[in-house]
DOLOVO-77585 format. One line per 8 residues: number of its first residue (from 1); their letters; for each residue x, y, z of N, C-alpha, C, O, CB. Coordinates in steps of 0.05 Angstrom, whole numbers, m for minus. Glycine has a CB too. Example, Ala and Ser with C-alpha at 12.3 -4.5 7.8 and 13.67 -1.06 7.14 Angstrom:
<recs>
1 = as = 264,m114,156,246,m90,156,264,m66,156,285,m66,169,226,m89,181 | 257,m45,142,273,m21,143,258,1,157,268,23,161,282,m12,114;
</recs>
This chain:
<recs>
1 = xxxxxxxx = 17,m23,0,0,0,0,18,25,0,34,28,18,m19,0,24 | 15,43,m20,30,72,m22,14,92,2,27,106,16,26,88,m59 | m13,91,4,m29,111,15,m54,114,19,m64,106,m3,m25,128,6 | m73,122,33,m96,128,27,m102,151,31,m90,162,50,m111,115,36 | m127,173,11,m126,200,14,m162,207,11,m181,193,4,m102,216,m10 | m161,227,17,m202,236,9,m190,258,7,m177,273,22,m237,233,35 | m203,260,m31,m215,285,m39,m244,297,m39,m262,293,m55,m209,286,m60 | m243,311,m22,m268,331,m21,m286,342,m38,m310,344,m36,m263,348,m14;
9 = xxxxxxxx = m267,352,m60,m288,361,m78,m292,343,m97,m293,354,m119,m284,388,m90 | m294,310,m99,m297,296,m120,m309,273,m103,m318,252,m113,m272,292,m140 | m307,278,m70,m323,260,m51,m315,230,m56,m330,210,m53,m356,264,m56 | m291,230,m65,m278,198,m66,m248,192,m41,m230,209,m37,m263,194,m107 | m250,176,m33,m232,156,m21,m224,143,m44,m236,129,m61,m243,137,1 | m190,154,m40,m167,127,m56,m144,120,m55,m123,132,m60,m163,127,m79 | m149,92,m45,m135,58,m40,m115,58,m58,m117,45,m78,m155,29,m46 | m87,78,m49,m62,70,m76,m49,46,m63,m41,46,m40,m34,98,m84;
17 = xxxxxxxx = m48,26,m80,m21,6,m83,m7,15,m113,m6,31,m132,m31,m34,m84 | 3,m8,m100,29,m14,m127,26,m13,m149,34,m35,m158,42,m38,m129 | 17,2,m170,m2,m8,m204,m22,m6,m209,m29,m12,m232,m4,m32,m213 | m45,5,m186,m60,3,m178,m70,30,m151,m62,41,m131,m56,m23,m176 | m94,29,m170,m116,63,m152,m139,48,m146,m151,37,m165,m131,100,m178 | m151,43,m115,m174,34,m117,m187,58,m114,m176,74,m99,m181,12,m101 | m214,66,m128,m229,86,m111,m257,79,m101,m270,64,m116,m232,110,m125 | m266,87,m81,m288,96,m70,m306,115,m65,m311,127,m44,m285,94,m59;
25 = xxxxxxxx = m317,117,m87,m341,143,m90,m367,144,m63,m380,127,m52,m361,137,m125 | m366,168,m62,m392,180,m39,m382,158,m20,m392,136,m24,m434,178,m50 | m364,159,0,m360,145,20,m381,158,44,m380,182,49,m330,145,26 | m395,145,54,m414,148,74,m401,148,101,m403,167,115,m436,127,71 | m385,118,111,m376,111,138,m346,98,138,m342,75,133,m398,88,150 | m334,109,142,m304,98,156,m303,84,182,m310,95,203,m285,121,162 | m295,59,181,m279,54,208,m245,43,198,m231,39,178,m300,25,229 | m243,42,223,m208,31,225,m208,20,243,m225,27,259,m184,49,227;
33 = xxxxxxxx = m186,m7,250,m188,m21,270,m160,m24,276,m147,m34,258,m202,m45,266 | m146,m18,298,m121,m10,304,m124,m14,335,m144,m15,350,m113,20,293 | m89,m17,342,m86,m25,368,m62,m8,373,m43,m13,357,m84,m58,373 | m57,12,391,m36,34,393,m43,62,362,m59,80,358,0,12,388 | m27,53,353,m15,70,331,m5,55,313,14,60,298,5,89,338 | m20,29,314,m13,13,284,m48,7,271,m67,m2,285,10,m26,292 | m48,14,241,m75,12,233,m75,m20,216,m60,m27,198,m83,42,213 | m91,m30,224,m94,m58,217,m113,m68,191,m110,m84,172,m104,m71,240;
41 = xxxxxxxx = m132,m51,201,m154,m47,171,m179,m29,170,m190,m24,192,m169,m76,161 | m190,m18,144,m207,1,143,m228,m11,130,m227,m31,115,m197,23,131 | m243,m2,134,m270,m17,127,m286,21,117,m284,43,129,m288,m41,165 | m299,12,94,m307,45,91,m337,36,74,m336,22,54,m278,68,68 | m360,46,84,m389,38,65,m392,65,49,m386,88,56,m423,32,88 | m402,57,25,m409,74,4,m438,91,3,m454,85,21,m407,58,m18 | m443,104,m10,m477,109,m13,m495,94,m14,m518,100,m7,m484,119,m33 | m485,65,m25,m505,53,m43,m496,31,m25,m500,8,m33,m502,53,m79;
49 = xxxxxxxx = m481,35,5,m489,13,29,m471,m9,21,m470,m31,31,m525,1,31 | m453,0,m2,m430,m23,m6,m411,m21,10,m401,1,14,m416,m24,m31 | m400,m43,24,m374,m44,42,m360,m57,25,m366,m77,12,m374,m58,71 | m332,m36,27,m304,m46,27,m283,m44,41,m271,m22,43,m296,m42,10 | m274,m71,55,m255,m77,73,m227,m77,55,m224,m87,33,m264,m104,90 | m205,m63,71,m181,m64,68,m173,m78,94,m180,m74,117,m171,m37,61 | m153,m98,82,m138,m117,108,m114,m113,107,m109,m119,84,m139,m150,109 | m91,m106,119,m67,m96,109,m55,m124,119,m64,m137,138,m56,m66,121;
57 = xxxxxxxx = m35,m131,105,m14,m148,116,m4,m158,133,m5,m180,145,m2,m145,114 | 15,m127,137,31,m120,156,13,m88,170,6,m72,153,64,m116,141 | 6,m81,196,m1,m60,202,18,m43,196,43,m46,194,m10,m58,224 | m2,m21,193,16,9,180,18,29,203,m3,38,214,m2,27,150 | 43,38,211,49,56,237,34,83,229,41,95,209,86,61,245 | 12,90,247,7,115,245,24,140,254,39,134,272,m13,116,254 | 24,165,246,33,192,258,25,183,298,6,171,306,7,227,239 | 48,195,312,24,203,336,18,212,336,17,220,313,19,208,354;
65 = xxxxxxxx = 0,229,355,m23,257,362,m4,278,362,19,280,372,m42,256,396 | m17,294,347,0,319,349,m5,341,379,m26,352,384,m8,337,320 | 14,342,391,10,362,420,14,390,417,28,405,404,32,354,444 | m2,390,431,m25,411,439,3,427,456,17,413,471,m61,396,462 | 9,461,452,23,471,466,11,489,486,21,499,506,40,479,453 | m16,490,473,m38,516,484,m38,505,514,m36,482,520,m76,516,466 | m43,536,536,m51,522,564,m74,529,569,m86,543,553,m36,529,588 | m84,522,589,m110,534,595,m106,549,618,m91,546,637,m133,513,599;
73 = x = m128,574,613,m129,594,634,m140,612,642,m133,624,662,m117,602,635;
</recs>
């Protein structure tokens, strides 16, 4: 897997591998199923109530959380 990205103004999710663009038009629902900061697989339903599951391999290390420097006061 190279990446996954959502464009907004064309309302598609897309699944790059290797040679290969999957896309997903009018994505309705995302999930992801991950343990820490490793993403294991995405599961995303369409308009039209189609699910497509992505199973990765190997989990893919997410970014951490980006911190917050703001204080409160």
């Amino acid at each position: 897997m190279l990446g996954i990205s959502y464009d907004p103004k064309d309302d598609v999710i897309d699944v790059a591998l290797e040679g290969v663009d999957h896309l997903i038009h009018k994505p309705r629902e995302v999930y992801v199923e991950q343990e820490g900061l490793e993403l294991s697989s995405l599961e995303v339903i369409d308009a039209e109530g189609t699910r497509q599951i992505v199973l990765l391999r190997d989990p893919l290390m997410l970014p951490a959380p980006a911190q917050s420097t703001a204080k409160a006061g």
